[in-house]
N, C-alpha and C positions, 0 to 999 in steps of 0.2 A: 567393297565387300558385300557380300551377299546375305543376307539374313535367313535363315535357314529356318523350317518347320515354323512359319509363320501362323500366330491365333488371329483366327477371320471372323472382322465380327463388322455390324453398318456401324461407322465411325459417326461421330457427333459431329464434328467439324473438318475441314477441309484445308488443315495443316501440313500436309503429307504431298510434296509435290514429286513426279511425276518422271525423275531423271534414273536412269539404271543404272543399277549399283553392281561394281565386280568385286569377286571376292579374289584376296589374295592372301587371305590370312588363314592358319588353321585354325579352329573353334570348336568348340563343342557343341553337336547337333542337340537342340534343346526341344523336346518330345513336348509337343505340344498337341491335343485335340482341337479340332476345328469348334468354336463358340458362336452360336446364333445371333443374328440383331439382337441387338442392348435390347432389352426392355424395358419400363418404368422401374421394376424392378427386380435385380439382375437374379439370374440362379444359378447354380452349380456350390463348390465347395461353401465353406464361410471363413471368417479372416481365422478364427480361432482354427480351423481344420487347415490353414495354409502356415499355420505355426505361430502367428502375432501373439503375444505376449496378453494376458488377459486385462492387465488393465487400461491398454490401447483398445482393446475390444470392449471392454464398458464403453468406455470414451466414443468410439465412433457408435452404438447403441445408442447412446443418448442421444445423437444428432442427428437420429434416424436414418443411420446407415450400418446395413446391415449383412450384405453380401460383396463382393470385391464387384468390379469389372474385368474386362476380359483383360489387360495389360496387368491389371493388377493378379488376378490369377493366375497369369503367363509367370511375372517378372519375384513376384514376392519370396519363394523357395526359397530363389539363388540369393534375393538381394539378403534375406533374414539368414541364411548359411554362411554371408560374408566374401561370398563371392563377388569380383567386380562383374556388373552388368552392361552390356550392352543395348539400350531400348530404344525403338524408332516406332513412335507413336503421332498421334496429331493431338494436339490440346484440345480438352473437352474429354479425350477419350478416360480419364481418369489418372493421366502421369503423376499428377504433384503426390499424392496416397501411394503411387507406385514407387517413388523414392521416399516420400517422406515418413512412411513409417516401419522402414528398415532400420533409415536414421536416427527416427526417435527410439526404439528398440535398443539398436546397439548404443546410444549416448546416455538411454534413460539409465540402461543397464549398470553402468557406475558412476553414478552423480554423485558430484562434487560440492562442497559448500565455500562462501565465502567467495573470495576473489580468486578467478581463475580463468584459463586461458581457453579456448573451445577447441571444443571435439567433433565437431561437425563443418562441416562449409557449404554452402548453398549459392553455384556463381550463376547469375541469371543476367541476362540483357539488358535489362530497362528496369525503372526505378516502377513503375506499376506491377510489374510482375513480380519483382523483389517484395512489394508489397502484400498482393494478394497473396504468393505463397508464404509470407508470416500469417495473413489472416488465415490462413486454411490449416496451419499447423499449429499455431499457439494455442489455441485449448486443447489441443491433442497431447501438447507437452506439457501441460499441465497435471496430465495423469501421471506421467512417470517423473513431476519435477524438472522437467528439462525449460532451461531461459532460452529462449530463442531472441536474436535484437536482428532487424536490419541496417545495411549500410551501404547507402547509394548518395550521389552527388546531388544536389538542391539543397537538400536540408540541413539544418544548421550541424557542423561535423562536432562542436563543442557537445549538441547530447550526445552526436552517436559515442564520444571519448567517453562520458560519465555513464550510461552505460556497460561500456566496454571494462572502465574501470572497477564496477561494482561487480564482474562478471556474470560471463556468457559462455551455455554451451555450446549453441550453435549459432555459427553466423550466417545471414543470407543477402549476399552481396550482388553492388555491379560492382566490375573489376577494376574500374579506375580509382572511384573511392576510397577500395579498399587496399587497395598497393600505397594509394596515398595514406591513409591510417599505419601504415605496416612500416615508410619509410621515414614517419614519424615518430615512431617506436610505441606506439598506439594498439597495437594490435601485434597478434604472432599467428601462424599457422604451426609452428612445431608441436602440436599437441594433439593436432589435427585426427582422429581417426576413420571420418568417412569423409568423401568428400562429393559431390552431386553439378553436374552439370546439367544445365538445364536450356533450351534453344541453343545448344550447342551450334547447329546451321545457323542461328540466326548471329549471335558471337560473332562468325565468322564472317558473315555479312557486312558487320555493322567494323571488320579490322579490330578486333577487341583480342584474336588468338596470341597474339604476340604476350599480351601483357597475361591474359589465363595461363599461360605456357611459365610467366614468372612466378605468377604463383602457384603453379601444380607444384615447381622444382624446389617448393620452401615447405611443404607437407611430407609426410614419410613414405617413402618408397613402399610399399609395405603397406601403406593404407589402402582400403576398400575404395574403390570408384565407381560412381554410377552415373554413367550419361545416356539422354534422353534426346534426341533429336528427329525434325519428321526429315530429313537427308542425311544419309552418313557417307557421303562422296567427298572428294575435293580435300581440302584445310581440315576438314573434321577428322577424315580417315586417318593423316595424318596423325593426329590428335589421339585416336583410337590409339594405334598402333606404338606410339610410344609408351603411353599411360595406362593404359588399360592389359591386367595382366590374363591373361587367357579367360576373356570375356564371357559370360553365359550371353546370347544373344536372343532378343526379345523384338519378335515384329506383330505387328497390329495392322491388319489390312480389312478394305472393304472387298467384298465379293465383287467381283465384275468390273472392277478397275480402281482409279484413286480417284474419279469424280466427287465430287461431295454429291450431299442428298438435297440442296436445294434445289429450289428451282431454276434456273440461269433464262434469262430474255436479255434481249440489245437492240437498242431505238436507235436510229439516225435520226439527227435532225438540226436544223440551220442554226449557226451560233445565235441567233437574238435571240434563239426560243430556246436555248439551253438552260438559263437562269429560272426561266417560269416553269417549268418540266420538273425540274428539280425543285421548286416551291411546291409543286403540288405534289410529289409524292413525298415531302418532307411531310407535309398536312394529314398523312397515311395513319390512322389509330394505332399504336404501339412504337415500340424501339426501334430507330433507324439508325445506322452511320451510314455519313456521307464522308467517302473517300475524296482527299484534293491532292495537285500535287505540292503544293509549295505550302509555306506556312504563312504566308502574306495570302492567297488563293484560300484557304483553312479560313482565317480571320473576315475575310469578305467577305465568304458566304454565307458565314457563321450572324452577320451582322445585317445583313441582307434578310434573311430568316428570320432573326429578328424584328426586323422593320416590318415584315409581311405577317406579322402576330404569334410567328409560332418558336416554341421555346427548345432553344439550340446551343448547344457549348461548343465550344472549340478546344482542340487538343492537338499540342504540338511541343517539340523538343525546343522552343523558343520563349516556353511562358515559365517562368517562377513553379519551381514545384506545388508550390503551396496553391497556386491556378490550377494546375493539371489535376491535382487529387479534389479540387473542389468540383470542377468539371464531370470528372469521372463520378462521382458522389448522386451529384445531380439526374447525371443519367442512371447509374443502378438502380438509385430509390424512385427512377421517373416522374422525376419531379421537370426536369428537360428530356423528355422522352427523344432528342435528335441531337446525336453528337458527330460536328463534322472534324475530318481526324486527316491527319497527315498519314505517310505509312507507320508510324512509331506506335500508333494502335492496331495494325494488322499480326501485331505478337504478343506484346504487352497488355491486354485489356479480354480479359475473357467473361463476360458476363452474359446469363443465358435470356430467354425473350428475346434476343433481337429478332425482330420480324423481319429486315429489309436490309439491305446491304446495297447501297447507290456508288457505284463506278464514277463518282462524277470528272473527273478524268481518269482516264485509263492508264493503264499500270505498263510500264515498258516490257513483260517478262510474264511470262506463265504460273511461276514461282508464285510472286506479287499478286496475282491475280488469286490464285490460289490462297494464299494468306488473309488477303483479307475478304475473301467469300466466304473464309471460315470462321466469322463471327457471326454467323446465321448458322439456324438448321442443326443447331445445340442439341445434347440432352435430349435429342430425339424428338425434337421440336418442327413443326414445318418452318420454312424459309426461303426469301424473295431475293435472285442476285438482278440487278437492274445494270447495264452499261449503259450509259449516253457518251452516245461518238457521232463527232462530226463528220462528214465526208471522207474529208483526206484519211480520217483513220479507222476508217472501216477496215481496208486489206490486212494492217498490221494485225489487225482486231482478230481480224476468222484466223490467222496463224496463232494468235495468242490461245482461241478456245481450243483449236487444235490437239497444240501440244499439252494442253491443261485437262484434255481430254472433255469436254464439255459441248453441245453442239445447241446455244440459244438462238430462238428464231429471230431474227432481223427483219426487223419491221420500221418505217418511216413513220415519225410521229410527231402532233404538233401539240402546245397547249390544248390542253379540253376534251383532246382526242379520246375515244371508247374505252384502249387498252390501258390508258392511264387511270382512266376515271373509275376501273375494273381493279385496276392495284388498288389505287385509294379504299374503293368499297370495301377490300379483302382483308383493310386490315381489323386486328382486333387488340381494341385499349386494352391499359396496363394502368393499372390504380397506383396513383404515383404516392411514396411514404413518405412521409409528413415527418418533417425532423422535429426530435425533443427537448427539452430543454438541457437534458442531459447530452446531445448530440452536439448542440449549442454550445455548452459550456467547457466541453473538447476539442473547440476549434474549428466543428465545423459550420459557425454562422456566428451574426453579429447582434444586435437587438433587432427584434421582430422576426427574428428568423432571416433575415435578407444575410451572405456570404460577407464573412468581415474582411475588409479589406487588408492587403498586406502591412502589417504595422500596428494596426488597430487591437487594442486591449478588450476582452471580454467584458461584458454590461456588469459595472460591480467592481473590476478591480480595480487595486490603487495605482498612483501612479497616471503617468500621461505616455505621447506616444511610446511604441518599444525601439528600444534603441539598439545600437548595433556595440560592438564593443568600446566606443568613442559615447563622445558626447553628443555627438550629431546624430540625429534621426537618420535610420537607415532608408534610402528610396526602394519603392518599390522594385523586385528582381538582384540589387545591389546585394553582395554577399561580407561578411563581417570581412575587418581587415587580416589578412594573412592566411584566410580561407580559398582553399581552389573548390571548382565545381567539376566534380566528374560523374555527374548521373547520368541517367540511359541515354545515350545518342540515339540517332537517328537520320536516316538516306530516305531520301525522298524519291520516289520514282523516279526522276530524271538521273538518277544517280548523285545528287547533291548530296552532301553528306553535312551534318551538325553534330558536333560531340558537347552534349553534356556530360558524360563517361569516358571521356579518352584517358586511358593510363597511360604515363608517362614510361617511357625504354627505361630510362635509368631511374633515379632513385638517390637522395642524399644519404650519408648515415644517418641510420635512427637511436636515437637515445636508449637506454634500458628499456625493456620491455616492462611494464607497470604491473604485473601478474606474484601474487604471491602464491605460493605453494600449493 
């Protein structure tokens, strides 16, 4: 399907890959003016003149946002009329505000008290993004009253029940999770009134459409839908087509193609000097990810960095939730200004300053490649994409920038060499945030500030280690008894695939739904 009267504006990130889309559906041609590069800060309407509700407009006032962006000005009309929306955006461009305060709008609109069942739904990929889009909404729902909770696999599912039990109006899920909460009799969708897809492309990546598709068909026909993806080809269209009822359609494109606006270079150089290459422009002043392919490949390198002095987390679909968000943590507030990341951060992890973006092995796909260049070059930020490829895979390489539409020079490079030593210089530090004791005392550190270990009781409380529902100390990653884990999965460029999130086809009966009136 074809996106019609697309708003053009230079995108932030590099979400938006590359593949052409046919249209076979009818739509409504959606009258869009062409909008200039984002600026620091944007102009045209203001939320209040796009129709938001004014005490969502205090709300975003106070947080020093003031004018929409360009998605957001395109997509807000339709979504706040109640129309379902169709949007193909790249993250960074402003989507989460593009869906999420329709949502909050239509939910705030008649809140509920007491225990009750939600009215919103938020299906997201990976248990980081399910995150960051709670942080980005829950003070915003606070203006109109609306409880927002998430609900993704790692975490202990007994809160996300007590929660769920005290009621929520919106939930913002990954979908394995939450079919398990549902087939539990934990949780309902019948009350449902928006419902929000969110990397809808990426969902289908990761085999997750099957089980989204069980829970679209447990929401009201009738309900408002809004999905957002940077592809609407393949599985998604699909997707569209069924669920979505005569779509207002919303496109966000860059002038002059889907290139991102970084910078793109590519080194060759002999495997024994690939490790050292990689230590030196991890040493680069500011935020880096280093891309690997495996989660064992993640861990080495990560450990390696390490041992060479410089402060590095690892992030992969293989570590205990409670690892992953301490990782991520680390890096935002650059306290570990280098996080090496499996693909499961090329969607899930949007945080702006990334200076550098290292390839350290190469992404089998254009797609891939794309995705995770687009954690640089943010928020209108400048931005370094670096491949290191060795010989053999240089030719796959210049087909990969090809189709990605990218054309970085290829240059042979060894430790110490100039064009390295010219990154390093270029970059610029990020003053890392110093956690508080209140930061501490939330779980995110232990005495001294140093990251508490899994199990480990805050400095002060009673009691000895935390136990798991038994009497036996739970090991570290081990999840309580008669708990499944269905958080964010994850496929690794080779195409491996891990599910911390896989939803199960079927489903047991579920007891009463625990919702009063």
């Amino acid at each position: 399907m074809t996106l019609v009267n697309p708003v053009s504006f230079e995108s932030n990130n590099a979400d938006t890959a590359p593949e052409n889309i046919v249209d076979n559906t009818a739509a409504d041609t959606v009258a869009a003016e062409s909008i200039p590069e984002v600026p620091a800060e944007p102009t045209g309407p203001t939320f209040g003149q796009l129709g938001l509700p004014q005490p969502l407009v205090t709300a975003l006032e106070r947080r020093g946002i003031h004018r929409p962006f360009a998605i957001q000005t395109s997509a807000l009309p339709d979504a706040l009329a109640g129309r379902d929306v169709l949007g193909k955006a790249a993250t960074g461009s402003g989507k989460t505000l593009a869906f999420g305060l329709p949502l909050l709008a239509r939910v705030g609109a008649e809140v509920k008290q007491g225990r009750r069942a939600p009215r919103g739904l938020v299906l997201v990929p990976t248990r980081e993004l399910a995150q960051q889009v709670h942080d980005n909404l829950a003070p915003l729902g606070q203006a109109t009253g609306v409880v927002l909770a998430t609900v993704y696999g790692g975490a202990p599912m007994y809160r996300q029940i007590q929660q769920l039990r005290r009621g929520v109006d919106v939930i913002i899920a990954t979908p394995g999770r939450l079919q398990d909460l549902i087939s539990q009799g934990e949780a309902t969708l019948a009350e449902v009134v928006v419902t929000v897809l969110d990397e809808a492309d990426f969902m289908a990546d990761l085999g997750f459409l099957p089980v989204v598709k069980e829970l679209l068909d447990q929401t009201d026909r009738n309900a408002q839908r809004l999905l957002f993806s940077a592809t609407l080809d393949g599985e998604v269209d699909s997707l569209v087509r069924r669920y979505l009822k005569d779509p207002a359609r919303h496109e966000v494109v860059r002038p002059g193609g889907e290139a991102p606006p970084a910078e793109h270079l590519a080194f060759t150089l002999a495997f024994r000097d690939k490790l050292q290459v990689a230590t030196e422009l991890a040493g680069r002043p500011g935020r880096t990810i280093i891309f690997a392919r495996t989660q064992l490949g993640v861990d080495r390198l990560a450990d390696n960095l390490k041992a060479a002095g410089i402060k590095a987390e690892a992030i992969h679909g293989g570590l205990p939730q409670a690892a992953r968000k301490r990782a991520l943590e680390e890096f935002t507030d650059a306290r570990s200004p280098v996080l090496v990341a499996t693909d499961v951060a090329a969607r899930g992890i949007h945080v702006d300053d990334v200076s550098l973006v290292l390839h350290y092995d190469p992404p089998t796909d254009a797609k891939t490649y794309l995705h995770r260049s687009g954690r640089t070059a943010r928020a209108g930020a400048a931005g370094v994409v670096v491949s290191l490829l060795l010989p053999d895979q240089v030719g796959q390489a210049k087909r990969r920038f090809r189709t990605a539409k990218v054309d970085p020079p290829l240059d042979r490079t060894r430790p110490g060499d100039k064009p390295i030593l010219d990154l390093v210089a270029a970059g610029i530090p990020v003053e890392p945030k110093e956690r508080t004791q209140r930061d501490m005392r939330r779980g995110g550190g232990g005495p001294g500030g140093r990251p508490r270990r899994d199990g480990e009781r805050p400095s002060g409380s009673r009691g000895g280690p935390r136990r798991s529902y038994g009497d036996r100390p739970r090991p570290a990653g081990e999840r309580p008894a008669g708990e499944r884990s269905y958080g964010g999965g994850e496929r690794s460029s080779s195409g491996e695939r891990s599910y911390g999130d896989r939803g199960r086809s079927g489903g047991r009966p579920g007891r009463p739904t625990r919702y009063g009136s």
